[in-house]
Structure formats: structure tokens, C-alpha cells
N, C-alpha and C positions, 0 to 999 in steps of 0.2 A: 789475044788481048782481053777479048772479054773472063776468060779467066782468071784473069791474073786481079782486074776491076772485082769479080766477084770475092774473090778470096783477099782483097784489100778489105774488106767492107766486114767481113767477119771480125777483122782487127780493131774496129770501131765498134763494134758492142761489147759492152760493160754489161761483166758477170753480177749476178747477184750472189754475194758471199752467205754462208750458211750464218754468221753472226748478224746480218741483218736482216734474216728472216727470223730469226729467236728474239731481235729485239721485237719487228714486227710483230710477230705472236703473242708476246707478251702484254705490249701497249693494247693491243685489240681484245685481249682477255681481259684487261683490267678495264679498258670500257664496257664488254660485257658486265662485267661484275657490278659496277656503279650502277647501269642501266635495269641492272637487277633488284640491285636496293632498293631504289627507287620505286621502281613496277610494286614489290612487297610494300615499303611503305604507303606506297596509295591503294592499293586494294587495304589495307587494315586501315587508312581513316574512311574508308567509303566503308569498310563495315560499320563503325563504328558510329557514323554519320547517321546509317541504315537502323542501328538498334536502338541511337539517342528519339530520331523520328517515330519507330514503334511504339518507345515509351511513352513518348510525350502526347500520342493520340490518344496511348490506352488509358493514361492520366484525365485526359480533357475530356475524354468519353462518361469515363465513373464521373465525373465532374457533373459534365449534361444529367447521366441518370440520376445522380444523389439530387439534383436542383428539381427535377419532372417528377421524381417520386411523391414529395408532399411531406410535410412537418411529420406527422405522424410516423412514417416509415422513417425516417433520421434520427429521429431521438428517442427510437425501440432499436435494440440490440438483435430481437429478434429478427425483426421485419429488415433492417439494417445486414441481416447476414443471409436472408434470402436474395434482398436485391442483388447483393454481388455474386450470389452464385450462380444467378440467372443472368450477368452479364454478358455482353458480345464480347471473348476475348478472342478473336482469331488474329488481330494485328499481333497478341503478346505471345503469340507462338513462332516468331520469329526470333522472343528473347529463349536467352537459355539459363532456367529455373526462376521466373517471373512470381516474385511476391508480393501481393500489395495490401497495404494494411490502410483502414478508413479508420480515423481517428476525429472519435466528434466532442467537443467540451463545453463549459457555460461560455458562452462571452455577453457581458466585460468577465473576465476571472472573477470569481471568489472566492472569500476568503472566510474560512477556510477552503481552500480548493477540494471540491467532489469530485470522485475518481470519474474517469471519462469512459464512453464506450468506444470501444475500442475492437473493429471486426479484421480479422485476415481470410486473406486468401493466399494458398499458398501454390504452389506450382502443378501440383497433383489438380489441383481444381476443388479440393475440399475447405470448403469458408469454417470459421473458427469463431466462435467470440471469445477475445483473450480476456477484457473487461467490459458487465455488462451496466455499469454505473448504478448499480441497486441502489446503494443506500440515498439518490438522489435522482428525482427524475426532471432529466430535460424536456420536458414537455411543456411545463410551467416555465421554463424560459420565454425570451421574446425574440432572443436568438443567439446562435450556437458556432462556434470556430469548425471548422471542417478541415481535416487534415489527410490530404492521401497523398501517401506514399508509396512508390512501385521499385521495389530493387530486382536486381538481376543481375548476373554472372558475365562479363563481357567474354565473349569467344572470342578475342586478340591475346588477350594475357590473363585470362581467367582474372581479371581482378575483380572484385563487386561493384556496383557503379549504381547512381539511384535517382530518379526524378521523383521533387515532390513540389507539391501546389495544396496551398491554404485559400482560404476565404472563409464570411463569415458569412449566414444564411437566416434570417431572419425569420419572424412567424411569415410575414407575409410575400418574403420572395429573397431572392441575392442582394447581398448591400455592396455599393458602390463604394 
């Protein structure tokens, strides 16, 4: 009797058919695959996050030094292209090919507008003056527009991407 109990009971389990294990697979593969996009897209806005933050220090940083440096060194081309060369950039070695150009001009404008000085640094690490505002010196100002710009190359989609920050700096300190 007990055999007969046992081999009823075989008749009661439900095969698993090969078409519902392909659907199986499938559905489970295509969750994989979403869970995947996903995983990619958040690693590339955390990069991305990762190289806006780099910039934005290495921005605030030149900030600090262009303000500590003193009148004299911002409104010389020269002295203006030592400062950045001697910069701390170790945060901008996170970007990939970091260029930043310090852009200093009269403020208020005038008119006619005198070319501005105008210093880069380029990814190599060698500072440039592209304009050294000869025919017009800022010094004799009472204060000056200050422009730095940092671009760099995003490592997501190679595009170029750029933080920049102005303010005006006066003979006697930062203006509000």
C-alpha cells in the first residue's frame, strides 16, 4: 500500500516545461540588463559630480590666491603668470586636460575698451600670457573685473565642459 501512496504522489508534481524556463531566463536577463543601465548611469553622474567639485575648488582656489596676492601682482602680466604657475593644482589632476585662463580688465569698462591681460595655463602646466594689456596699464585703476575660467575634457563623453567665476577686485580688497 505504501507503494502504491508513493507513486500516487509522483502524479501530483507539476513538471516544469522547457518554455517556461526560456520565458524565465529571459525576464531575468532583462532585469539584469536594466539593473545594468542603471549601475552605468550612476557611476557616470558620480563621475561627473566628482570632476564638477574638482573644478569648482580649483576655480575658488585661484580665487583665494589672485585676492592674497595684492594689486600689484593682478594688474602685471608678468607677475600674473608666475602666480599661476606656482599654483597648488593637485585637485585639477583629477580633470582630464584642465585649462584655465585668468582674465583681468578696467572696471567700470571703457571706452574705448583697453585690451585686457589676459594669462593661461594649460594642462602641461606651462602659464602663457596670451594678452599683456601693454598699450594700457591697470594699475592706475581703482579696480579691475577678474575672470577665471577652468575648462576640461569630461572623461563620460569626452565633451568639454567649463566652470567659470567673475568678480571685481578693487585697489583696496574684493567688492561686494
Amino acid at each position: 500500500m505504501t507503494a502504491l501512496n508513493h507513486i500516487g504522489s509522483y502524479a501530483k508534481i507539476r513538471a516544469v516545461t522547457l518554455v517556461e524556463v526560456l520565458v524565465s531566463a529571459v525576464l531575468l536577463s532583462l532585469i539584469l540588463a536594466g539593473l545594468t543601465g542603471v549601475a552605468t548611469a550612476c557611476r557616470s553622474n558620480t563621475k561627473s559630480q566628482q570632476e564638477t567639485a574638482a573644478a569648482s575648488y580649483g576655480v575658488e582656489q585661484a580665487f583665494e590666491e589672485l585676492h592674497g596676492a595684492g594689486w600689484s601682482t593682478i594688474t602685471d602680466a608678468n607677475s600674473l603668470r608666475t602666480l599661476l604657475a606656482n599654483m597648488d593644482t593637485r585637485r585639477l589632476n583629477e580633470l582630464r586636460s584642465p585649462r584655465m585662463t585668468v582674465t583681468v580688465a578696467a572696471y567700470p569698462p571703457l571706452s574705448p575698451q583697453p585690451s585686457p591681460v589676459v594669462v593661461e595655463r594649460s594642462p602641461d602646466g606651462a602659464c602663457n600670457i596670451v594678452s599683456s594689456g601693454a598699450a594700457f596699464s591697470l594699475r592706475t585703476m581703482l579696480a579691475v573685473r577678474v575672470d577665471v575660467r577652468l575648462s576640461w575634457v569630461s572623461a563620460n563623453q569626452s565633451m568639454p565642459r567649463y566652470r567659470e567665476v567673475s568678480t571685481v577686485i578693487s585697489l583696496s580688497g574684493l567688492l561686494k
